[in-house]
N, C-alpha and C positions, 0 to 999 in steps of 0.2 A: 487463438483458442485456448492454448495453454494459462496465458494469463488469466483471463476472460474467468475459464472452468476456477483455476486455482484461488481468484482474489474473491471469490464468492465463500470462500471457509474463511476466508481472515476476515481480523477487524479493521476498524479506520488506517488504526497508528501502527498498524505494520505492512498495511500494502506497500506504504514505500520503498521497506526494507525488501519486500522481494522482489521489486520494479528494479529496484537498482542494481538485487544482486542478477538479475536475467538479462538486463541489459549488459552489465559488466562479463559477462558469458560469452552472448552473441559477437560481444567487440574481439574477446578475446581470440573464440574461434575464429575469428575473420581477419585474426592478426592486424586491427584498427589501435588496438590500444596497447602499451607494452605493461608485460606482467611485473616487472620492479618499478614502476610509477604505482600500478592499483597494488601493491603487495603494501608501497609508502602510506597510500590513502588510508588504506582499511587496518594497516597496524599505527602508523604514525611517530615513529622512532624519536624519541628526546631522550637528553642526558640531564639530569636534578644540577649541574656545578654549573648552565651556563646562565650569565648574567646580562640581563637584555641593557643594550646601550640606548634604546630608544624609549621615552615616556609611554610613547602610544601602545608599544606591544609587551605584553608581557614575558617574563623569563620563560615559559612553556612555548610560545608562539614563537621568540626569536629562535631556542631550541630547536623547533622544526623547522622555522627556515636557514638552521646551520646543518640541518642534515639534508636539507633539501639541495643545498648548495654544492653538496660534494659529488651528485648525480652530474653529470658531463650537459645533460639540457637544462640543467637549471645552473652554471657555473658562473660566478659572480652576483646571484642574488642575492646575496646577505650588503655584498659593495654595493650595488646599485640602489637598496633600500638603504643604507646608512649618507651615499652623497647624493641621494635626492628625497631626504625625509620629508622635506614639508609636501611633495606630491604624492606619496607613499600614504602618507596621516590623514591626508584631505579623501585617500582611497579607504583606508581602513575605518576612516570616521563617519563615512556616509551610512545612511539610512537602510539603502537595499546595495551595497556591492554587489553581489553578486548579477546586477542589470548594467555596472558598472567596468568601462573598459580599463585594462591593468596598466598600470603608466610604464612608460619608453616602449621596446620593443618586445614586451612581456605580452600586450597585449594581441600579439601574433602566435601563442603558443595555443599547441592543442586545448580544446573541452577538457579530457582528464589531466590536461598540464594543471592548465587553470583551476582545477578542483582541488591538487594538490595544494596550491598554493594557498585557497580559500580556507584550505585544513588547518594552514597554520595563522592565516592571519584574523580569518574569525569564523573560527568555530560555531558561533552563536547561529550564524545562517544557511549551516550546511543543507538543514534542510530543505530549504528556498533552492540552492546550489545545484543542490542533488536530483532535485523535479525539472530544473530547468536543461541539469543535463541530460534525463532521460526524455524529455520533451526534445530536444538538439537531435539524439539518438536515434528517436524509434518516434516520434511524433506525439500529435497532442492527445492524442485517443487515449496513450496509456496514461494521463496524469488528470484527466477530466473525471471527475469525480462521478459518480452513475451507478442506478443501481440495476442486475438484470431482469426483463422482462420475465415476468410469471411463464407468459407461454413459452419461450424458450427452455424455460427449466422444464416445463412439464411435456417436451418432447421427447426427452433424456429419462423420464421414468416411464414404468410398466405396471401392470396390476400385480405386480410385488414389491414395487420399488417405491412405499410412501414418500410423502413431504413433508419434512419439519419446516419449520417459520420461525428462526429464533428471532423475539421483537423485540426494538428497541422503544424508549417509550413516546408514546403518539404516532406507531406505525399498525395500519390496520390490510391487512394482506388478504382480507373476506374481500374487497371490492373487485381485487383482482381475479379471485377466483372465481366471486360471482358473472365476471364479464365474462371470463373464458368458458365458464360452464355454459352462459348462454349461450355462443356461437356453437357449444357442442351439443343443444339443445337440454342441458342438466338445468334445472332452476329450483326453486321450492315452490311452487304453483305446480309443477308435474309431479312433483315427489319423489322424484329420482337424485333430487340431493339434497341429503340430510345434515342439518347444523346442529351439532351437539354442545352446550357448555357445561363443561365438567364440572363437577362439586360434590357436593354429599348427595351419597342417593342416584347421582346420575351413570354411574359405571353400568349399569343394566340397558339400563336405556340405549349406552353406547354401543353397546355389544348387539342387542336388537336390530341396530340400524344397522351394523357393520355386517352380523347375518345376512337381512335383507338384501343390502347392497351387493355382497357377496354373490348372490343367488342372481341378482336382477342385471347388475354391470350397473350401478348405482356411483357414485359421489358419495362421500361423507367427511365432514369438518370436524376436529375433534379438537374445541378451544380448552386454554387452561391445561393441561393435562399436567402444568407440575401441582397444581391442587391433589392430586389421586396418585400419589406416588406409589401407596402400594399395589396400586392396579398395575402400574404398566408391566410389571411380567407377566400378568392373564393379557393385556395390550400386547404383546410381544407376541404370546402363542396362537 
């Protein structure tokens, strides 16, 4: 429910960022995950003077896996990528890593082990990384992209509580209204729901039907309304 309510005010490119900080939560409270591993992930500690000895990774990436290293479950990882580079490169060269199992016995470390390690060895797919651990987590429902059902949201309001629609473009939010009116018998054939598009001239008109409506227990649509911006404070009162 939390989710569900909350990812309905964001946009695309930041549901992720709250998927994983709510996940990273849950684990925490449940003592699943240790807080100096997620403290590494989300700061990412490097020092500017170290000089990566491998072609494949850069000075920033072998960095964090020199800090990664000095953590007691990650100890010897800097050795084990330097005498097994060509298994290491043939890992970090692939296309999607992250679907990719970690070579030696790396590949038996926890989900946020493995996330750490993905932080430093490619950055580029954390975000692939980061869906796939919250999918591991909490399952697919949270990473399946979807948008909520009209009527759900409009169980949640009250005849003070309007709807906004913010649209994206070629999203048209009247069909859905028009269906759910129907089931509640509102249509425009009865006249008990009224579709207004705003413009010049039409702010009276809106306020008529909103009257009406008011008096009747009516419907009313009110499109466009950033056209009449200096209406909406009379809209407001």
């Amino acid at each position: 429910m939390v989710f569900m309510y909350t990812s309905r005010g964001l946009f695309e490119c930041d549901k992720l960022i709250f998927m994983a900080q709510m996940t990273f939560q849950i684990l925490l409270t449940s003592k699943e995950i240790e807080p100096v591993e997620l403290d590494y992930l989300l700061r990412f500690p490097v020092t500017s003077n170290v000089i990566s000895p491998l072609d494949f990774l850069t000075n920033t990436s072998w960095s964090g896996i020199k800090s990664l290293s000095q953590m007691l479950e990650f100890k010897n990882l800097d050795r084990d990528i330097e005498g097994s580079a060509k298994r290491w490169k043939k890992f970090v060269d692939s296309e999607y890593p992250e679907k990719e199992k970690f070579p030696q016995e790396w590949k038996n470390k926890s989900a946020l082990q493995k996330l750490c390690m993905m932080r430093a060895l490619r950055p580029d797919r954390m975000t692939y990384a980061i869906k796939s651990f919250v999918e591991e987590k909490l399952g697919t429902k949270f990473t399946e992209s979807r948008s909520i059902e009209f009527a759900k949201s409009f169980m949640e309001t009250s005849p003070t509580t309007p709807v906004f629609f913010i649209l994206s473009p070629g999203v048209d939010p009247l069909k859905d209204v028009e269906k759910l009116g129907k089931k509640f018998g509102f249509t425009f054939d009865r006249r008990n729901f009224h579709n207004v598009s705003l413009g010049q001239g039409q702010e009276t008109v809106a306020e008529h039907a909103m009257e009406v409506a008011s008096r009747h227990g009516h419907w009313v649509i009110l499109q466009n309304i950033h056209l009449v911006r200096a209406w909406l404070p009379t809209l407001e009162k």
